[in-house]
C-alpha positions as semicolon CSV with decimal commas, in nm:
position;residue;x (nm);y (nm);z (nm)
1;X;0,621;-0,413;0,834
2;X;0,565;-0,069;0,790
3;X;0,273;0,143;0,881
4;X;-0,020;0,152;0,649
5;X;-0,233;0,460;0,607
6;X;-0,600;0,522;0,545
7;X;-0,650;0,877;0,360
8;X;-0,926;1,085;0,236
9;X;-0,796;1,244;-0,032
10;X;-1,051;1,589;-0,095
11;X;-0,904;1,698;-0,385
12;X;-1,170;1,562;-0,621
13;X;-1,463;1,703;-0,444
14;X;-1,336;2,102;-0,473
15;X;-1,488;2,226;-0,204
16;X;-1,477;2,564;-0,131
17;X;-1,251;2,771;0,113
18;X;-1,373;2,802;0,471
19;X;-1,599;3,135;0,481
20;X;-1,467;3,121;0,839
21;X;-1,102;3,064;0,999
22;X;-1,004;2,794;1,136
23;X;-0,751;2,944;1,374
24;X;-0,749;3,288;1,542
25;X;-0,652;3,539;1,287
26;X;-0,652;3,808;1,569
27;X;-0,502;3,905;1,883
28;X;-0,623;3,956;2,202
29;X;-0,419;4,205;2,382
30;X;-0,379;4,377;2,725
31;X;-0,001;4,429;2,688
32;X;0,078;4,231;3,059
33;X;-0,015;3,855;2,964
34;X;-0,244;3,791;3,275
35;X;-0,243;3,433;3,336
36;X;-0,572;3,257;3,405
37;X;-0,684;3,071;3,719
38;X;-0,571;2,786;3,782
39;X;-0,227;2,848;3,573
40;X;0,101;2,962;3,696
41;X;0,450;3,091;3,587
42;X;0,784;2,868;3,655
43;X;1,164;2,874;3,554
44;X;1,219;2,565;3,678
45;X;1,203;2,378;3,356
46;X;1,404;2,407;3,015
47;X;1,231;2,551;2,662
48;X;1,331;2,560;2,301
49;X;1,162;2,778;2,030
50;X;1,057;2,559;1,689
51;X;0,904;2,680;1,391
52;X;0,603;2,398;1,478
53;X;0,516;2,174;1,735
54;X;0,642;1,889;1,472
55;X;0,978;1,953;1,515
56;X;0,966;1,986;1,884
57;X;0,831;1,649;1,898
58;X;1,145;1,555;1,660
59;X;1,367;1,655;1,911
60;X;1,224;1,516;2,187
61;X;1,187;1,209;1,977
62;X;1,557;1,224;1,958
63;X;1,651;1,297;2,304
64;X;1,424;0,979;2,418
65;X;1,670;0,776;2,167
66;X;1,445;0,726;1,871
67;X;1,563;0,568;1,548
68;X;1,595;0,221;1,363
69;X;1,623;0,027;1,613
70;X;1,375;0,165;1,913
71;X;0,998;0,159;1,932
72;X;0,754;0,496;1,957
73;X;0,424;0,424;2,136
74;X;0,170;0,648;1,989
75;X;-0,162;0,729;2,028
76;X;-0,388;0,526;1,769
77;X;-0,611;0,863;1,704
78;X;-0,315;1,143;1,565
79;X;-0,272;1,372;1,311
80;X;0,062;1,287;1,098
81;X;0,276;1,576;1,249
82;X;0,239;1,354;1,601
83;X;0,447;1,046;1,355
84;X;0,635;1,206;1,109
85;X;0,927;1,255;1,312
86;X;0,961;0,888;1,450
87;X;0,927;0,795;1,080
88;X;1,225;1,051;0,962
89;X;1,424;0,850;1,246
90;X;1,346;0,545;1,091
91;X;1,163;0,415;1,396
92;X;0,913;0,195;1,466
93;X;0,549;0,332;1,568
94;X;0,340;0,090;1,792
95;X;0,001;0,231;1,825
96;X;-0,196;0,220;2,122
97;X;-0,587;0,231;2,158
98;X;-0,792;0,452;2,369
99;X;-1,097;0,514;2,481
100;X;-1,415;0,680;2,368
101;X;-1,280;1,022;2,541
102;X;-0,947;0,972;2,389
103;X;-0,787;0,868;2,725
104;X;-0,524;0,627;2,709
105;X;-0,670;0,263;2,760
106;X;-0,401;0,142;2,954
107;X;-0,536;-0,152;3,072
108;X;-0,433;-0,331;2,729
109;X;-0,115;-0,163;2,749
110;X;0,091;-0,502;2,893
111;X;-0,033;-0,714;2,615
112;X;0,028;-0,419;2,353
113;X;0,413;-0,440;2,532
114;X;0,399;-0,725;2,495
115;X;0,410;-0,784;2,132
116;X;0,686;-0,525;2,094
117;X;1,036;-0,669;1,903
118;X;1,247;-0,390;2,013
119;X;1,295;-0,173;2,264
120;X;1,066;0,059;2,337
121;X;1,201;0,382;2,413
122;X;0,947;0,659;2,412
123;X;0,535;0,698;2,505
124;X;0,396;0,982;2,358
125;X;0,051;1,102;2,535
126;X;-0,193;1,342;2,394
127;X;-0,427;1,622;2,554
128;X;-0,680;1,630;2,315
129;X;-0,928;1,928;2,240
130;X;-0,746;2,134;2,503
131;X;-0,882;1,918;2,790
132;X;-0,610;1,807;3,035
133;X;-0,648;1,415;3,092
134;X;-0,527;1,222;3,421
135;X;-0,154;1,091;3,306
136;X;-0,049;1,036;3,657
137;X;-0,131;0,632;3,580
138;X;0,060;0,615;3,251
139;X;0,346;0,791;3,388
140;X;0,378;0,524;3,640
141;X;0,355;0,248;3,390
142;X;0,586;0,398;3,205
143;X;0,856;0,477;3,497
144;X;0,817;0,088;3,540
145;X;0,851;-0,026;3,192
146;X;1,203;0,242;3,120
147;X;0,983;0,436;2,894
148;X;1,005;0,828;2,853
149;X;0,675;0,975;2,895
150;X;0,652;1,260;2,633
151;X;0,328;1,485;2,672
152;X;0,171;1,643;2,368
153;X;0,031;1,993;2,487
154;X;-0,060;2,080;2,096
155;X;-0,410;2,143;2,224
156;X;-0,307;2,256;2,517
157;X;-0,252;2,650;2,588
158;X;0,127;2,623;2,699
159;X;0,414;2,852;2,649
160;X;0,749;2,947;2,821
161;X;0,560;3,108;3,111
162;X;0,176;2,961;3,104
163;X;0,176;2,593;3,157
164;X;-0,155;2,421;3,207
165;X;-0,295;2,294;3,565
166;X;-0,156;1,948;3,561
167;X;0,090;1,968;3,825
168;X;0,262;1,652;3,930
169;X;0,167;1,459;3,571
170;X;0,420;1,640;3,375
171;X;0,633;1,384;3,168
172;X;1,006;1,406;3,125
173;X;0,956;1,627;2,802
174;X;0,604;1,830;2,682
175;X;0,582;1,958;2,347
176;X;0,311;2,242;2,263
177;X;0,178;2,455;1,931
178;X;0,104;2,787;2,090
179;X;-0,003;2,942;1,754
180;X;-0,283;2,717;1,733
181;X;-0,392;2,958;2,041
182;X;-0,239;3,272;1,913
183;X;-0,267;3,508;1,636
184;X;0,059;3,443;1,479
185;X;0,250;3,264;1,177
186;X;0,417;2,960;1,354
187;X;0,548;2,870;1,682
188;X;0,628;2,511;1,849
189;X;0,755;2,439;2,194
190;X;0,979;2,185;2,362
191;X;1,007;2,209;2,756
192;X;1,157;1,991;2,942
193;X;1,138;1,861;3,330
194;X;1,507;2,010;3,417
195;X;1,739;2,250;3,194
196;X;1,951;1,999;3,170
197;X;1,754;1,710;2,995
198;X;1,757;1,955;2,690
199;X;2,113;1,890;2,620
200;X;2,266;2,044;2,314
201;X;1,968;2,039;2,139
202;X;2,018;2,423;1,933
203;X;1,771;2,621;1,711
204;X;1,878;2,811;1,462
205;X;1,734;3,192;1,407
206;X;1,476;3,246;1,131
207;X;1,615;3,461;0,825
208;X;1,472;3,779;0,795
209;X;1,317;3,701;0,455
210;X;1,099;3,394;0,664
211;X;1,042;3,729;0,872
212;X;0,872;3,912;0,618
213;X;0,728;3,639;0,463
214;X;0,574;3,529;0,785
215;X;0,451;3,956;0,816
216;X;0,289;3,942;0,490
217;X;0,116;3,628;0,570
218;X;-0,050;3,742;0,894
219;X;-0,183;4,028;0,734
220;X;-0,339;3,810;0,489
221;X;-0,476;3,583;0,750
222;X;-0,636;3,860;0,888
223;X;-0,887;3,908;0,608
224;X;-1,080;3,637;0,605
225;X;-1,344;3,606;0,305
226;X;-1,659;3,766;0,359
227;X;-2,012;3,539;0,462
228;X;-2,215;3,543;0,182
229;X;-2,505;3,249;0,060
230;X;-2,517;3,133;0,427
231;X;-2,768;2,859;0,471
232;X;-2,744;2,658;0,156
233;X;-2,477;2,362;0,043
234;X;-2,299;2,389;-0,282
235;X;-2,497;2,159;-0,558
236;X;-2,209;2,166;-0,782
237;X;-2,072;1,816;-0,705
238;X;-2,272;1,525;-0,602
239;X;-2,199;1,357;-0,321
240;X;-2,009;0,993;-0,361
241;X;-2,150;0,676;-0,267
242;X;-1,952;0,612;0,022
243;X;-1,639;0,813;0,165
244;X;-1,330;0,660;-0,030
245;X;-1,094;0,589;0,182
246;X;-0,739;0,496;0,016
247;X;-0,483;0,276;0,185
248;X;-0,120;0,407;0,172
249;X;0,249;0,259;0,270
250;X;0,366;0,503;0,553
251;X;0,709;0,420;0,500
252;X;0,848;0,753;0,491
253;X;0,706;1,118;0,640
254;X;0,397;1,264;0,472
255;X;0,512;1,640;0,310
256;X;0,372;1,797;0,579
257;X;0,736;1,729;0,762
258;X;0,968;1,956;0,595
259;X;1,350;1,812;0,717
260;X;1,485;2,176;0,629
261;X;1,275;2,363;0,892
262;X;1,322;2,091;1,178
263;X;1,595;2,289;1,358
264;X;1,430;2,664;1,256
265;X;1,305;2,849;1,568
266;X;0,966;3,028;1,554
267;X;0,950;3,371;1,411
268;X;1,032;3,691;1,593
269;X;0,709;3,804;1,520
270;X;0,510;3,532;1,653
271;X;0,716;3,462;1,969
272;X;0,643;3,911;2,011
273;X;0,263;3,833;1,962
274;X;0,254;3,571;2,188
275;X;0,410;3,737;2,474
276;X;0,149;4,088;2,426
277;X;-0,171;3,858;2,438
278;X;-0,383;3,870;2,732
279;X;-0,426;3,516;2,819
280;X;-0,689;3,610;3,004
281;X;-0,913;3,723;2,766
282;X;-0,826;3,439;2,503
283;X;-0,918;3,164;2,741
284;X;-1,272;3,367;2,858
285;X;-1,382;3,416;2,441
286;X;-1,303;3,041;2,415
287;X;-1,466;2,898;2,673
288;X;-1,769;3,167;2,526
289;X;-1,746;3,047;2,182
290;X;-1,742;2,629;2,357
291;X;-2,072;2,687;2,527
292;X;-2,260;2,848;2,204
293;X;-2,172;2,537;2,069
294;X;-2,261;2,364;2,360
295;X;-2,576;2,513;2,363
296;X;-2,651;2,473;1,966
297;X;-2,583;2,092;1,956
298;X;-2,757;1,998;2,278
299;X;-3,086;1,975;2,084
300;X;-2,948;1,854;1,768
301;X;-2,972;1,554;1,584
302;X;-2,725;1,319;1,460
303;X;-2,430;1,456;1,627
304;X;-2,329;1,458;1,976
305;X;-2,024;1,700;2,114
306;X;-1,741;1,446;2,301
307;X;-1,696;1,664;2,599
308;X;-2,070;1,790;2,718
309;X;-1,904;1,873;3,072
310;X;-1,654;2,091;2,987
311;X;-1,434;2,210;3,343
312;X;-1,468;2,550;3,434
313;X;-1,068;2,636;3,414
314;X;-1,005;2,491;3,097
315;X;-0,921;2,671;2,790
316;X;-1,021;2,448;2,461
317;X;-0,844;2,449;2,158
318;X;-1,149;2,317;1,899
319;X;-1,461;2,192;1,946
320;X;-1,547;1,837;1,865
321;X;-1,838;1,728;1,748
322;X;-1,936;1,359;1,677
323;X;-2,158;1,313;1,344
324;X;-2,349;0,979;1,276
325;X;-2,346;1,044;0,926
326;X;-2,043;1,130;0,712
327;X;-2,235;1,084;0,462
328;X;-2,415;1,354;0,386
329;X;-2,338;1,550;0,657
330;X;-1,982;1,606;0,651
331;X;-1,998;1,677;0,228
332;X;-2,253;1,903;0,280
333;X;-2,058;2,134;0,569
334;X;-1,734;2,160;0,347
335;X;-1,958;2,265;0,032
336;X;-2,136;2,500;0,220
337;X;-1,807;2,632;0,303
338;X;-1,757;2,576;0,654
339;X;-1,461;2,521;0,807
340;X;-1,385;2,217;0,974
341;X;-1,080;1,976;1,035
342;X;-1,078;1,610;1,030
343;X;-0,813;1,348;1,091
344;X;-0,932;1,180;0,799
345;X;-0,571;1,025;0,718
346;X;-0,411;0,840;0,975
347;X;-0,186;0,543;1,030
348;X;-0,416;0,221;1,060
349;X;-0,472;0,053;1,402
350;X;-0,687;-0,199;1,558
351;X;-0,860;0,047;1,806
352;X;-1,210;0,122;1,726
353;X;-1,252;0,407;1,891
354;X;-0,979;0,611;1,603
355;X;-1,156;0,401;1,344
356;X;-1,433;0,562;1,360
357;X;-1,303;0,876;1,515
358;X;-1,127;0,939;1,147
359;X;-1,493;1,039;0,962
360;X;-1,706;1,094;1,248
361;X;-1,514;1,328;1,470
362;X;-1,527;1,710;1,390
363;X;-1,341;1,965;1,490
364;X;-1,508;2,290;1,439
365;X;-1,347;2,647;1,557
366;X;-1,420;2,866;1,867
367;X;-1,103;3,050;1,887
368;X;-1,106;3,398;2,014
369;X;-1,100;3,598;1,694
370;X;-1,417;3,476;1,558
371;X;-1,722;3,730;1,628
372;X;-2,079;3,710;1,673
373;X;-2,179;3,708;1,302
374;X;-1,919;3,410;1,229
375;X;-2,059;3,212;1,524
376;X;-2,429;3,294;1,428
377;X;-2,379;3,184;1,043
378;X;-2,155;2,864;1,136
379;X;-2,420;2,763;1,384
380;X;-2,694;2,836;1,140
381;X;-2,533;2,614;0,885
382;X;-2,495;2,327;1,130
383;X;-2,837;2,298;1,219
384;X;-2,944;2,327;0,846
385;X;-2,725;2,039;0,755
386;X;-2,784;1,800;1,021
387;X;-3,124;1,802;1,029
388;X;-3,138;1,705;0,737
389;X;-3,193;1,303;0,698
390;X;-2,949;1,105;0,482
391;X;-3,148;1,034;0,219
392;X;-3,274;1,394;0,184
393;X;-2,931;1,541;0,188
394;X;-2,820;1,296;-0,099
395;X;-3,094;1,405;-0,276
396;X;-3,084;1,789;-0,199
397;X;-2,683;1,778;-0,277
398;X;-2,741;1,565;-0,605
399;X;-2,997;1,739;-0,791
């Protein structure tokens, strides 16, 4: 039976662009890529250049064996770039549960194994947020099992020469999204544990026309909208009585896959930007921007961040925020134009913890290119919103 999904679909709702970015829309740059503490440079291991993390995770997918008649294991919290490739192989996606800090809950792993009716051939295990989680337990289970341990280092600052301080846990292949970390159009990253393991998996060369267009839309990115009506939620569409959630065949790979692109390497341009940025500095502004939030929610009611105890060498990739309240509060952030991601569609599981992860888990920005003013207004607009009760909010958005 194939996997069913459960989507929020925003489209009726029109909320407004973000007033903010989302991902850095500048670069921090030194011109000699300092690495941080705690990280290191290696050429013991193979890399391929993709146009998104996506497609690195195809080709991993496809190096594990993947396809009609082997089984992914997948984490039950994802985004659909994490499963769209296993689906375009026509594979079978077994989703695991975790726990409340998005660790792997491995103890119901055997029964979960259990249940399988094929092989399983790959494990795919995710760093979330940018923190680096303990897989030296799951790599065992999988060694024992014949299952390919694939990390996911989306969240994770990792390129061909920066590698985050995990040493020892590394599965057989790691897949990363540096320009969720950098200033730059696209980027995705497939490393693996030896040269050889990559085999003759080949990339092709971007055209010069995805050059320019890629140019054009950095400089774009780099103007973001200006902050204007800061504290106040839009009134122009009142909220619905509960978050619709619609239930979806996943039969086949949402359009964010785009089979043309799978074997494109990552710009010029972005693969130039990454190697001038001072790592250095981009990990010290995001571990800034972390503790303002920190900080802002630590008094704050109805929400509560996931990771209060952040470590002092780790870079994060978004902040996550748990709401109680969906509804209002989550309505009332978009309208008032903040900008905020959600895995609000995802493949339906029986773990609770990505059940209710799916509405109540934010992830808000601190990325290096946002500045004082964008940090002061987004924070403002948090604490507006959730102080606000749930009947008050209906009320305030509705009149």
């Amino acid at each position: 039976m194939p996997l069913q999904l459960a989507r929020f679909d925003p489209s009726s709702f029109d909320f407004p662009r973000p007033k903010v970015p989302l991902l850095p829309n500048r670069t921090v740059s030194s011109g000699n890529g300092i690495p941080i503490t705690g990280f290191f440079k290696t050429t013991q291991y193979g890399f391929r250049s993709f146009a998104r993390g996506r497609y690195a995770l195809g080709a991993a997918y496809r190096l594990c064996g993947i396809g009609p008649e082997k089984i992914l294991m997948a984490p039950a919290y994802h985004c659909l770039s994490m499963l769209d490739p296993a689906i375009a192989l026509g594979a079978k996606v077994l989703l695991y549960p975790l726990r409340p800090d998005l660790s792997p809950d491995i103890e119901k792993f055997d029964a979960l194994f259990a249940k399988a009716d094929r092989p399983v051939s790959a494990l795919l295990a995710t760093h979330y947020f940018g923190l680096a989680q303990n897989f030296v337990p799951l790599r065992s289970w999988c060694a024992a099992k014949g299952i390919t341990l694939i990390e996911d280092c989306s969240h994770v600052l990792f390129t061909e020469t920066v590698q985050a301080p995990r040493t020892g846990t590394f599965g057989k292949y790691v897949t990363a999204s540096p320009y969720k970390f950098f200033a730059c159009e696209d980027g995705g990253l497939l490393c693996a544990a030896e040269p050889g393991l990559l085999g003759m998996t080949v990339v092709e060369s971007p055209s010069w026309r995805d050059e320019a267009r890629g140019f054009k839309h950095l400089m774009e990115m780099r103007r973001p909208p200006p902050l204007a009506n800061t504290g106040s939620a839009s009134t122009a569409h009142p909220l619905p009585a509960e978050t619709p959630l619609f239930e979806l065949a996943y039969g086949r790979p949402s359009p964010y896959f785009v089979p043309a692109d799978a074997r494109k390497s990552a710009l010029r341009l972005s693969r130039w930007l990454v190697r001038r940025a001072s790592v250095h500095d981009l990990a010290a502004a995001r571990r800034r921007n972390y503790a303002r939030w920190l900080d802002a929610t630590a008094t704050l009611p109805n929400c509560l961040p996931l990771y209060p105890d952040w470590p002092a060498d780790g870079v994060p990739y978004m902040f996550p925020l748990l709401i109680d309240t969906p509804l209002p509060h989550f309505f009332l952030l978009k309208q008032a134009g903040m900008p905020i991601w959600r895995w609000d569609e995802m493949a339906i599981s029986d773990c609770p913890v990505s059940r209710r992860y799916q509405l109540h888990l934010l992830h808000l920005p601190c990325h290096q290119g946002l500045d004082e003013a964008q940090m002061d207004w987004m924070i403002d607009v948090l604490r507006s919103v959730l102080r606000r009760t749930g009947e008050d909010g209906c009320r305030e958005a509705g009149r």
